[in-house]
C-alpha positions in Angstrom: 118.7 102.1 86.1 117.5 103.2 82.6 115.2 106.4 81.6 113.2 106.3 78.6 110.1 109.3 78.0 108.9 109.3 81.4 109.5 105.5 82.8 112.4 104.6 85.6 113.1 101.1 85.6 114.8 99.7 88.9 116.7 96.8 88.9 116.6 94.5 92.5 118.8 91.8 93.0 117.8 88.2 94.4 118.4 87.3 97.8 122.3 86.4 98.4 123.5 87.3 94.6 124.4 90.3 92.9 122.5 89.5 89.8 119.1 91.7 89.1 116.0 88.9 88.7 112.8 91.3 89.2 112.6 94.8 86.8 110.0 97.4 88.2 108.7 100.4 86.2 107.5 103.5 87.7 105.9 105.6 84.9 107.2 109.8 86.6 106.2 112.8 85.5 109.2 113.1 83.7 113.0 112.9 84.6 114.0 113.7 88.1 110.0 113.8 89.5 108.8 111.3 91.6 105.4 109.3 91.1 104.5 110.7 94.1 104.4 114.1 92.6 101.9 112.9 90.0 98.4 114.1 90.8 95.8 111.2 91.9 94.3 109.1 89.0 90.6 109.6 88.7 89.5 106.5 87.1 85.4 106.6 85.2 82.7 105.2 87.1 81.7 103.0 83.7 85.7 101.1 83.9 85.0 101.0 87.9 81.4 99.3 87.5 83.2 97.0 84.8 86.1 95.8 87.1 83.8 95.4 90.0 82.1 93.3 87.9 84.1 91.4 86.6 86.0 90.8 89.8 82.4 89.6 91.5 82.0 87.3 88.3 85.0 85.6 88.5 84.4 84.8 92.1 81.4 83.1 91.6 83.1 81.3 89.1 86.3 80.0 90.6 84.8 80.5 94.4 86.3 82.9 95.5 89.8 82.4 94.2 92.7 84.7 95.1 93.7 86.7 92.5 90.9 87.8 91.6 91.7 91.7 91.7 95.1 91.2 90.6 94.0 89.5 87.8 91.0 92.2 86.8 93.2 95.1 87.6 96.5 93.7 85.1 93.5 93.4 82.1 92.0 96.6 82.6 95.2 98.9 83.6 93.7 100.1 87.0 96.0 100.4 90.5 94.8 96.8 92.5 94.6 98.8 95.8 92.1 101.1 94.1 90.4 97.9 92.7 90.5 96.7 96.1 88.5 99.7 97.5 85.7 99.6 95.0 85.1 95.8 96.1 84.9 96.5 99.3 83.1 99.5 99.0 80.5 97.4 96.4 80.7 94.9 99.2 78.9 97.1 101.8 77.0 98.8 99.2 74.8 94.8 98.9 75.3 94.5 102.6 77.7 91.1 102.3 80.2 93.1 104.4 79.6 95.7 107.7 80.4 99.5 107.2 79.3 102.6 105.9 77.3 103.0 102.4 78.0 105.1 99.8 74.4 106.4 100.2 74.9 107.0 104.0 78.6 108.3 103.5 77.0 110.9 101.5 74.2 112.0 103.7 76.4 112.0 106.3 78.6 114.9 104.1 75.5 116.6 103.2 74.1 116.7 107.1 77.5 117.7 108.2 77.8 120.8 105.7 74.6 121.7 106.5 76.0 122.2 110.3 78.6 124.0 109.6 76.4 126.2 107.8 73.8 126.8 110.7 76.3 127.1 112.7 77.9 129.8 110.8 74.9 131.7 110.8 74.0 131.2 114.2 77.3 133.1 115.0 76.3 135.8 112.3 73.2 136.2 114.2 74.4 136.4 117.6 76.9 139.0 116.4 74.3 141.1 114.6 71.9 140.7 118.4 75.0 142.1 120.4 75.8 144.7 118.0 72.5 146.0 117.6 72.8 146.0 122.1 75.5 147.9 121.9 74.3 150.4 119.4 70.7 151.0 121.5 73.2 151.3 124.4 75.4 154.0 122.6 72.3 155.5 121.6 71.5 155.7 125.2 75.0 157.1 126.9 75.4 153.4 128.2 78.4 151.4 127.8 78.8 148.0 128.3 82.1 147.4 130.3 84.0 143.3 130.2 85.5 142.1 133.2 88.8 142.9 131.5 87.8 146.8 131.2 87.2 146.7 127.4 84.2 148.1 126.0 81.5 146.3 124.1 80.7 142.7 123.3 81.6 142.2 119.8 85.1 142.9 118.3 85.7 144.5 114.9 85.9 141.0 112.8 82.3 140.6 114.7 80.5 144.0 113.5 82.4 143.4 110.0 81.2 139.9 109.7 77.4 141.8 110.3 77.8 144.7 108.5 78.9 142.4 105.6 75.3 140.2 105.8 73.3 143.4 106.2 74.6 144.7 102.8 73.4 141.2 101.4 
């Protein structure tokens, strides 16, 4: 096992002898990190539009030949399981295979943010409604008693939460 600026190369014997046959590199962050460590490859739409491409292209060509992604992802230095995702993904996109769009997916994110949102403020508002009960009660000598004996509705995180969107 050797270690030259960065890349560990493993050597794995064949089956039954002690001799090394395949040599694997794993490019690290340097020596004694892992390429696990390494923080995730963001790859330019422009090269992922080109392999997608060019992976669709040699399809038609050769008819759908295995090795297709391999083949694209060796030339143009990408990972083949990310290769593998933006065909699939592209796939759905024209419809030639079932699943979720890229469109949808992201309507989907944008709906489901805009829940949490209203329901963030729902509970703002129902804190500000009980708070403002308990302070016409104070007002009025009455106190609002739980079934546990504690007084008032809303708890100090509540009436914080409010007096925090009030100043707003």
């Amino acid at each position: 096992m050797g270690l030259q600026s960065g890349v560990r190369t493993y050597a794995y014997p064949a089956a039954g002898t002690a001799q090394p046959h395949t040599v694997r590199s794993v490019t690290t962050a340097g020596p004694g990190v892992s390429a696990r460590c390494q923080p995730r490859r963001k790859y330019p739409q422009e090269l992922r539009e080109r392999a997608v491409r060019m992976v669709f292209e040699i399809r038609q060509r050769t008819g759908q030949a295995p090795g297709a992604i391999a083949r694209v992802a060796d030339q143009l230095g990408v990972h083949r399981e990310a290769l593998r995702g933006w065909v699939r993904q592209a796939e759905i996109d024209d419809k030639q295979r079932p699943g979720t769009s890229s469109a949808d997916a992201q309507r989907i994110a944008e709906l489901e943010r805009e829940v949490r949102e209203l329901r963030r403020a729902n509970e703002i508002l129902k804190a500000a409604a009980l708070d403002s009960d308990d302070q016409r009660n104070a007002a009025s000598g009455w106190v609002d008693r739980g079934s546990d004996g504690s007084a008032g509705n809303v708890g100090r995180d509540e009436r914080r939460l409010v007096a925090a969107v009030a100043r707003r």
